[in-house]
Every structure is written in structure tokens, then in C-alpha cells.
C-alpha positions in Angstrom: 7.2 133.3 126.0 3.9 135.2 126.4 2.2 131.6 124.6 3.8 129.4 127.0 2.6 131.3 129.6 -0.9 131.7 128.6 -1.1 127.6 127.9 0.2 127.1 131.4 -1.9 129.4 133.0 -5.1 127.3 131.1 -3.4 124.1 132.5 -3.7 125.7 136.0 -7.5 126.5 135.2 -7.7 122.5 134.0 -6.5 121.4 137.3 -8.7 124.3 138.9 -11.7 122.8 137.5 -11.2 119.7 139.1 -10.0 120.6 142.4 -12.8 122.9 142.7 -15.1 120.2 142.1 -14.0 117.8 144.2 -13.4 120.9 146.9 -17.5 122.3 146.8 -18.6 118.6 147.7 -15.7 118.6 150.9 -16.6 121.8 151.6 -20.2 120.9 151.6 -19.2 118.1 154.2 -16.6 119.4 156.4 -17.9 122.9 157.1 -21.7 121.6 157.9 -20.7 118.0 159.3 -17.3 118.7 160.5 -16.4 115.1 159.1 -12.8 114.5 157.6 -13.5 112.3 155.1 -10.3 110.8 154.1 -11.9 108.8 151.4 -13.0 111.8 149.1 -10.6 110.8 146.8 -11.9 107.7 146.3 -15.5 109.0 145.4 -13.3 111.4 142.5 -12.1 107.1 141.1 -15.6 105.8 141.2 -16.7 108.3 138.8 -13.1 108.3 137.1 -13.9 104.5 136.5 -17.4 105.0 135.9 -16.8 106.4 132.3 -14.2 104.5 131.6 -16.3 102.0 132.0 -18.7 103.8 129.7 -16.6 105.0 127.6 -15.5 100.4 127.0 -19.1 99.9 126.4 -19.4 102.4 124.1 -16.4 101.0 122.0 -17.0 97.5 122.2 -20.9 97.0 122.2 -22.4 100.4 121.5 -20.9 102.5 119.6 -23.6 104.5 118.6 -23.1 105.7 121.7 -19.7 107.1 121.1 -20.6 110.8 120.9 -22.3 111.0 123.5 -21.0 108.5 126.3 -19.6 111.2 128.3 -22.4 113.2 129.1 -23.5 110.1 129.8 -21.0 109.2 132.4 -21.2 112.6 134.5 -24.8 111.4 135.4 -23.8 108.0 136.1 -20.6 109.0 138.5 -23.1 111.8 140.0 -25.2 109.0 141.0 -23.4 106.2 141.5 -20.9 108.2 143.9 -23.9 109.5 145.6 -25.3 106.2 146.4 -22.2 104.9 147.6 -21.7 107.9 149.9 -24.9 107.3 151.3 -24.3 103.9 152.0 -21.1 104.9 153.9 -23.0 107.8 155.8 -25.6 105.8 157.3 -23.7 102.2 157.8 -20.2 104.1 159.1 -20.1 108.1 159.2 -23.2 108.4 161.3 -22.2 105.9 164.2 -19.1 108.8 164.5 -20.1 112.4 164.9 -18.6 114.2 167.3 -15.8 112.0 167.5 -13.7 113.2 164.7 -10.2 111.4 165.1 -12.1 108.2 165.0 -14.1 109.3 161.9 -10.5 110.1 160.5 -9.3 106.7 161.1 -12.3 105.5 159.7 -12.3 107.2 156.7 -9.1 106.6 156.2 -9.2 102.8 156.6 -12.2 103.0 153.7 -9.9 104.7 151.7 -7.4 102.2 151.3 -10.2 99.2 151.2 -11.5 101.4 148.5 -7.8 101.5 146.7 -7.3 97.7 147.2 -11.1 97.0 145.6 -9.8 99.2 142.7 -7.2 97.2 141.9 -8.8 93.8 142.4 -11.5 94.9 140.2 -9.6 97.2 137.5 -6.2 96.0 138.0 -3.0 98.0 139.4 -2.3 99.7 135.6 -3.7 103.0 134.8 -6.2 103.2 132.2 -7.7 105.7 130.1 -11.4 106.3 128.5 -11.3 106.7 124.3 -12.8 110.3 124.6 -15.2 111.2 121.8 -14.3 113.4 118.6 -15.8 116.9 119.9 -13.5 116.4 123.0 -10.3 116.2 121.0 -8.4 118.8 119.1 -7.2 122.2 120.5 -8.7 125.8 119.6 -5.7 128.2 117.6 -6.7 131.7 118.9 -3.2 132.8 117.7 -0.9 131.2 115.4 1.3 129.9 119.1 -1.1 129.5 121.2 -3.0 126.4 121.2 -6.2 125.9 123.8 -7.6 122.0 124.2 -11.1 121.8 123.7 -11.3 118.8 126.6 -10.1 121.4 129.0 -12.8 124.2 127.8 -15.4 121.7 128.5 -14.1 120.8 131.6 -14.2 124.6 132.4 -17.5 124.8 131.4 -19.1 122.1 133.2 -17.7 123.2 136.6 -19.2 126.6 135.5 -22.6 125.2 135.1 -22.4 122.8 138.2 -21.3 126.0 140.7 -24.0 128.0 139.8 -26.5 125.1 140.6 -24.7 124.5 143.7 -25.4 128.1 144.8 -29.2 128.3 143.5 -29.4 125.5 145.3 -28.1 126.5 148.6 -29.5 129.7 148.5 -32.3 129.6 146.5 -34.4 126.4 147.3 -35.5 125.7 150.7 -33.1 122.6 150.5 -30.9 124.6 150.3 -32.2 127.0 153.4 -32.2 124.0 155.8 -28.9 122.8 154.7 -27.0 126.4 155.5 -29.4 126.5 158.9 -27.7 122.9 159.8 -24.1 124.2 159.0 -24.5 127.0 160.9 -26.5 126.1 163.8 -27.4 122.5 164.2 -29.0 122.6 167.5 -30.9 125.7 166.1 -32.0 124.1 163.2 -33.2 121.0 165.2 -35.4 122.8 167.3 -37.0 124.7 164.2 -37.8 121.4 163.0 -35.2 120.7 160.5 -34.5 117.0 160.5 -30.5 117.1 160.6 -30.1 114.0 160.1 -31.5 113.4 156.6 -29.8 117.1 155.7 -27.0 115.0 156.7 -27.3 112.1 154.6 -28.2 114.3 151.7 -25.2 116.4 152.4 -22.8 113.7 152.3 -24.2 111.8 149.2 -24.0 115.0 147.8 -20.6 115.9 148.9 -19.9 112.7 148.0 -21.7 112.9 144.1 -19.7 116.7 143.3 -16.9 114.4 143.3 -17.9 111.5 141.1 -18.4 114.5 138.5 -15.1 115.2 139.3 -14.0 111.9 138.8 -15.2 112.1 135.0 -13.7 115.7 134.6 -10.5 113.9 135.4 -10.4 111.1 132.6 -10.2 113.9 129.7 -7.1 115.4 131.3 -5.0 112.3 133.1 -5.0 108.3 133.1 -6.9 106.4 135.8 -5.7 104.1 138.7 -6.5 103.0 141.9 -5.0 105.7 143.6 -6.0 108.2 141.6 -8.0 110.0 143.9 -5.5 110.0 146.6 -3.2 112.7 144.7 -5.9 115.1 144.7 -7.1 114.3 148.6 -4.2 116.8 150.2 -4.8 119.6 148.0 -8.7 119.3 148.3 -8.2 119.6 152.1 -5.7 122.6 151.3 -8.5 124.6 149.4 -11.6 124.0 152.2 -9.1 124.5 155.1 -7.0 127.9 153.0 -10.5 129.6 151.5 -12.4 128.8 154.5 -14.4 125.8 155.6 -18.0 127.3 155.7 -17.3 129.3 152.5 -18.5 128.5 149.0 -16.9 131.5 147.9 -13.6 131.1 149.9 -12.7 127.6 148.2 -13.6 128.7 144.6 -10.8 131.9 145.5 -8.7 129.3 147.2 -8.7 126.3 144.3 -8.0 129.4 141.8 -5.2 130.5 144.0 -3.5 126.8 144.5 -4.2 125.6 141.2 -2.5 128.5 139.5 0.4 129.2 142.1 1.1 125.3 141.3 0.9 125.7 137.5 3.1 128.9 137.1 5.8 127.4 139.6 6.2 124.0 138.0 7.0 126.3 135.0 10.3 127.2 136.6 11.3 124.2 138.9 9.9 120.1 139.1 6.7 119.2 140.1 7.2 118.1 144.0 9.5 121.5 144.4 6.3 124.0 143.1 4.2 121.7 145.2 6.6 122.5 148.3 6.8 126.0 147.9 3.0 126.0 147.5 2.4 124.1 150.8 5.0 126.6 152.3 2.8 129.8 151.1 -0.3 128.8 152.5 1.6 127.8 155.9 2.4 130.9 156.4 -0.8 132.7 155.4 -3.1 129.9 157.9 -0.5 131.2 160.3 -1.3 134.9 160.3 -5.2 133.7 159.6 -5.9 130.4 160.9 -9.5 130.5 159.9 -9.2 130.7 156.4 -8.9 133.9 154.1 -12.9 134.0 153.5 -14.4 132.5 157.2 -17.8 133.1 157.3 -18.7 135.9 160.5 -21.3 134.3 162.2 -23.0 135.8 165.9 -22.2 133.8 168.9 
């Protein structure tokens, strides 16, 4: 008993990693730009189909690429998600601040022109990448308890990638003027911060954390074109639960859901642990409608 439990509680730290990913970059957006971008999810398949992508070329034309595709493809998703966010800020996102049901809407609709491009391109059947040897196998740290290596990696990479998120933020003067825009964008305008390429770089950012997401994804599940759309409720979950202005309030929050989810569907089926999650944080957004970690800012 004490085996199954520890292997489902590393599943929940699996599913962490990648809701935490996709969560800084929504975070990043939300709390500073106050955009709902329904179409997160899609930025999480770009980079999902990015190294699958990859990780075909690497079997059928390069295959002394193999080994290392995958490192390969985190930089590509990074990027190419990036760009395409940018494109999206400055042809669509921009037109819409301050009117935030419309950017909803918007968003939205993108989402599901994004899902039907998907499928034209990839087709409606879920695919998977060919994940190199290191990935595969499981580490034995006791005779019944077996930990996959893909999902140590996983871990590790959203290690590395939050700590550069917060030396960046708080460490780099990037980073200074981004936090000065979040909290006070008139403020930071008249100091002479140009808000609206923190902006752009925020949301092609955002919009990047969760192409690395997207390739964090393929070592753990199958690919489609909804893929990202499973993930979208819970990411809003964590940024809304922990706290939308708080890097440290959705890393708590992601751990919280991710592992409430995993130790429930343990004792009941999938849609029932995701009700009675959904339930719990009801009821705590209830008693503390601004998040368990809002940031206290002077008015």
C-alpha cells in the first residue's frame, strides 16, 4: 500500500510539473495584463506538436539526432510558441484591453480555429513522439516502488525553468519593469516604462512557458488537437486559487490541485476526484475570494 501511494503521489508531481508550467506563463499574463486568454491551451499543442514533429525527423531522416531531439524541441516550442503569441498579441489581444469579455470571446474563438488547424494539419488521432533511450525505463529505489525517469526529467526541467523565471523577474531589470507594469501600469508609464512592449514580451512569454509545457506533455500522454484544452480549466484554477499576481501562490496552488487530484482518483474515477477537487477550491475562493497567496499592495 505504502508503494502505491508513493507512485501516485509522483504521478501527482508529473501532472504538477506541467500545470505549473503552463500556470507561471498565465499567471505572467493574467495578473499583469488582466487578459483571459482562452487559447493557452493551445500554445501547450504547438509545442506538444513541435517535438513530435522533431522527434519524426529524428526517426525518419536524422537519426543521429535521436538522443538528443528533445532538448532540442523544448527550445523550438519555447520559440515557436513565443512567436505565435506575439503575432496574436499585437494583430488581436492589443486591439482589446480593457475590454475583457470581448478579449474572452476572442480568445476563445482562436482557440477553437487553433483546434480545427490542428486537425487539418495533424489529423483528428492522437499521436505520440518516439522518446529517446535516457527518457525510458523507471528508477527501483525499493524492490516495489518503481519511479519513471521521463517524469524525473520533467521535474527537473520545471525546476530549472522556475528559478530562471524568478531571477528574471526579480533580478534583471526586465524583470523590474515587468513587476512595475503588473502592479501599477499608469505608474510605470509615467516613469518611463514602455508598457506596451512589456506587454508584448509578457505575452510571448506567457505564451513560450507554455510551448515548454507542451513538450513536458509528450513524455507523459498522447497528442491531439484538443490536447491543450483539458489542461485550460485547471490552469485557470491554479492562477485564480494561488493568487493571480503571485508567482509563489500558483507554484502552492498547482502542488495543492495536482496532488488533491492524484490521491483522490486513487479512491474513486477520474471526473468524480476532478469534482470533489473543483468543490474544495469553491469553497476556499468563497471564504477568500482573492486567492490563498494575493499579493498586498498600497492603494
Amino acid at each position: 500500500m505504502m508503494a502505491i501511494w508513493v507512485m501516485q503521489a509522483f504521478t501527482g508531481l508529473s501532472n504538477f510539473s506541467v500545470l505549473l508550467l503552463m500556470a507561471l506563463g498565465l499567471a505572467i499574463i493574467f495578473g499583469q495584463m488582466g487578459v483571459i486568454n482562452m487559447a493557452h491551451g493551445e500554445f501547450l499543442t504547438i509545442g506538444a506538436y513541435t517535438t513530435y514533429g522533431l522527434s519524426q525527423v529524428s526517426d525518419r531522416w536524422a537519426p543521429w539526432l535521436s538522443k538528443s531531439y528533445f532538448l532540442l524541441a523544448v527550445v523550438v516550442a519555447f520559440a515557436l510558441a513565443g512567436l505565435v503569441g506575439l503575432a496574436v498579441e499585437y494583430f488581436m489581444v492589443r486591439h482589446l484591453y480593457r475590454r475583457p469579455l470581448d478579449t474572452l470571446l476572442a480568445t476563445w474563438g482562436l482557440s477553437l480555429i487553433m483546434q480545427q488547424a490542428f486537425r487539418s494539419a495533424f489529423g483528428a488521432r492522437e499521436v505520440s513522439a518516439t522518446l529517446p533511450a535516457w527518457l525510458m525505463g523507471s528508477v527501483k529505489p525499493t524492490a516495489t516502488i518503481d519511479i519513471p525517469i521521463n517524469g524525473l526529467v520533467v521535474m527537473g526541467l520545471t525546476t530549472v525553468l522556475t528559478a530562471l523565471v524568478f531571477v528574471g523577474l526579480f533580478r534583471t531589470r526586465l524583470g523590474i519593469d515587468v513587476r512595475a507594469t503588473m502592479q501599477n501600469r499608469s505608474m510605470a508609464s509615467a516613469a518611463g516604462i514602455n508598457t506596451g512592449r512589456i506587454d508584448r514580451f509578457t505575452f510571448a512569454f506567457g505564451c513560450g512557458l507554455a510551448g515548454i509545457a507542451g513538450a513536458a506533455f509528450t513524455t507523459i500522454g498522447s497528442t491531439g488537437p484538443t490536447s491543450g484544452s483539458l489542461y485550460i480549466v485547471d490552469t485557470f484554477l491554479v492562477v485564480v486559487f494561488g493568487g493571480a499576481q503571485s508567482l509563489l501562490g500558483t507554484i502552492g496552488s498547482a502542488f495543492t490541485i495536482a496532488q488533491t487530484q492524484a490521491a483522490t482518483e486513487f479512491f474513486m474515477t477520474g471526473s468524480m476526484a476532478k469534482v470533489v477537487t473543483l468543490s474544495a477550491v469553491i469553497l476556499v475562493l468563497m471564504v477568500r475570494p482573492q486567492g490563498l497567496f494575493a499579493l498586498k499592495m498600497r492603494r
